[in-house]
C-alpha positions as CSV (number, residue, x, y, z in Angstrom):
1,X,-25.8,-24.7,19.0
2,X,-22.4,-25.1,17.4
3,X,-21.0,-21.7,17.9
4,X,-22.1,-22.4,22.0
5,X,-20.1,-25.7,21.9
6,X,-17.1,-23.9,20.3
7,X,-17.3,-20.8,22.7
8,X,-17.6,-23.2,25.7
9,X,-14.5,-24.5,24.4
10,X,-12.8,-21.5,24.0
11,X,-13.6,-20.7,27.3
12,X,-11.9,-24.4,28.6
13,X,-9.3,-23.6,26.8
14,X,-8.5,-20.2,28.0
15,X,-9.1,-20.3,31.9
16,X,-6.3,-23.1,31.6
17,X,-3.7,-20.4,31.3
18,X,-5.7,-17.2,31.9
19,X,-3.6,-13.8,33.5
20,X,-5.3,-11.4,34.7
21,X,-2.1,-9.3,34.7
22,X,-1.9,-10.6,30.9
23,X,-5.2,-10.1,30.2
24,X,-5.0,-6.3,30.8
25,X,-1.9,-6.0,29.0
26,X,-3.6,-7.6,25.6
27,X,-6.5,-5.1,25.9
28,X,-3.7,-1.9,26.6
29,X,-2.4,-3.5,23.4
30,X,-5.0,-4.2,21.1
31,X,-6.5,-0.4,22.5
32,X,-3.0,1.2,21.1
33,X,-3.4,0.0,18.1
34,X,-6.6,1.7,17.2
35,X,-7.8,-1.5,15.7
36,X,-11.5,-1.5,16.4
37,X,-12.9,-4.6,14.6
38,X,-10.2,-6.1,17.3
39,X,-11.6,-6.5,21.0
40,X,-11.2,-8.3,24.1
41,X,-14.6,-9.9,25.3
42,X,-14.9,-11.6,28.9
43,X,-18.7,-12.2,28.2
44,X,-20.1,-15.0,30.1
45,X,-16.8,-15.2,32.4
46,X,-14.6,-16.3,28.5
47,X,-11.6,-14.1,28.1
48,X,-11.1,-14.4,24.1
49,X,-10.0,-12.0,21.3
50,X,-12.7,-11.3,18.4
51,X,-11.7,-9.9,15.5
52,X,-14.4,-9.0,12.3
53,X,-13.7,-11.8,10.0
54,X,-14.4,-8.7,7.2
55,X,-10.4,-7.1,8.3
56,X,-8.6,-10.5,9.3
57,X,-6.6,-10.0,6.0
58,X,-5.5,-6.5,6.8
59,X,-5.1,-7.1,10.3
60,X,-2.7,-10.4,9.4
61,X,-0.7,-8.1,6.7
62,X,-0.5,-4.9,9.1
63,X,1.3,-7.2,11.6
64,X,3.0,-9.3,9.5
65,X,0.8,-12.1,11.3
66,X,0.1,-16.2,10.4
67,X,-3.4,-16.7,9.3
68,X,-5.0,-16.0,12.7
69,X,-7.2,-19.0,13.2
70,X,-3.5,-20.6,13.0
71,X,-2.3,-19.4,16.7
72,X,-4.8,-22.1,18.1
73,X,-6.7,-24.9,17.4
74,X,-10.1,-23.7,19.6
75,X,-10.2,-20.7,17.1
76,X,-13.2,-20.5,15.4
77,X,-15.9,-18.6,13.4
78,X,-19.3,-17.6,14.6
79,X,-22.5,-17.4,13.0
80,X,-22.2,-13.4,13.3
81,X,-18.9,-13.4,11.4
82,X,-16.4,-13.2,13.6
83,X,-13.1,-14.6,14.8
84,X,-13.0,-15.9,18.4
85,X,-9.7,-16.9,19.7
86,X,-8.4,-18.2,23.0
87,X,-6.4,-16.1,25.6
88,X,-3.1,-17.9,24.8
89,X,-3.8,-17.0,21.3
90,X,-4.6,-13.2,22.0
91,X,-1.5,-13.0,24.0
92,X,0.9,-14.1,21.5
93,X,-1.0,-12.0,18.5
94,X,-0.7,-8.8,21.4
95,X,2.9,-9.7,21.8
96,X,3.4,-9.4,18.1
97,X,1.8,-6.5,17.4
98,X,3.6,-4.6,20.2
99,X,7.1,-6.3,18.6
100,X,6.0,-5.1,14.6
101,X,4.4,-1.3,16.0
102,X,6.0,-0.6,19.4
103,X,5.6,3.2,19.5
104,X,1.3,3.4,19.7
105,X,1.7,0.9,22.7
106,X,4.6,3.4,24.2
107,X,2.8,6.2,23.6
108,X,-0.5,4.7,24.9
109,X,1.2,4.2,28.2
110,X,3.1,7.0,28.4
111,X,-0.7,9.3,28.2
112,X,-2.0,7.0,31.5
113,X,1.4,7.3,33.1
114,X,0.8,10.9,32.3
115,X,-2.8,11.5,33.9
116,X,-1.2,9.4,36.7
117,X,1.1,11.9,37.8
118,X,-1.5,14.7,37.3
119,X,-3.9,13.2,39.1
120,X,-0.9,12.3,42.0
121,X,-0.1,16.1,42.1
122,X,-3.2,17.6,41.8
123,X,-4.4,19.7,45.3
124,X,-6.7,17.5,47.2
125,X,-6.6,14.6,45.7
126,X,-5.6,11.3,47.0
127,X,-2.2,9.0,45.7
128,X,-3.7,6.8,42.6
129,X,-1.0,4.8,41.7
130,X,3.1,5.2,41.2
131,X,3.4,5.2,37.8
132,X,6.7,3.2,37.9
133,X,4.0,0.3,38.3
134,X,2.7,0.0,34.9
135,X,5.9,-0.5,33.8
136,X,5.8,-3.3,36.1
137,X,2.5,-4.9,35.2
138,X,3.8,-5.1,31.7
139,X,7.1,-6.4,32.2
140,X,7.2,-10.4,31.4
């Protein structure tokens, strides 16, 4: 029953600040970075961060990152062995890891920008989206 109590905190914890704009932005990030012990979870409506307990350590050194459980005090481990973190905590661990390893995020958007502009030019097929606005969806 613990790991319930601690999620439903999390979950407090995070709707007091949660982005939805944000919230896309972490997951582009953490997505770049090929990092796949690393994802965003909205399960039962709780936008956290999860990262296998097994990589913290090489996550942390990649990034040049604090202990993790450090970015807030909801953090916590589950019985299943891994990291939970609130969404203030995944956005400032996104933000670093776009500041230390800019390029993969660059080149991450530049690909959808990419198949944006295909998809805007292609015969028959309808406007999806200027791609001048994910520059805009990311900007602070």
């Amino acid at each position: 029953m613990r790991d319930e109590e601690r999620l439903e905190r999390v979950k407090s914890v995070s709707n007091e600040a949660f982005d939805a704009v944000a919230w896309e932005a972490i997951g582009l990030v953490i997505d770049a970075m090929g990092e796949d012990s690393m994802s965003t979870w909205d399960s039962n409506a709780t936008p956290r961060l999860r990262v296998g307990t097994s990589v913290k350590g090489r996550i942390e050194e990649r990034f040049g990152l604090e202990p993790l459980e450090s970015f807030h005090p909801a953090s916590f481990e589950d019985r299943d062995g891994s990291l939970n973190l609130p969404f203030q905590a995944a956005e400032c661990i996104a933000m670093h890891m776009a500041e230390k390893e800019p390029q993969p995020v660059l080149l991450f958007i530049q690909q959808d920008e990419e198949e944006w502009l295909v998809a805007d030019t292609s015969p028959g097929c309808a406007t999806v989206t200027k791609s001048s606005d994910v520059g805009n969806r990311l900007s602070p």
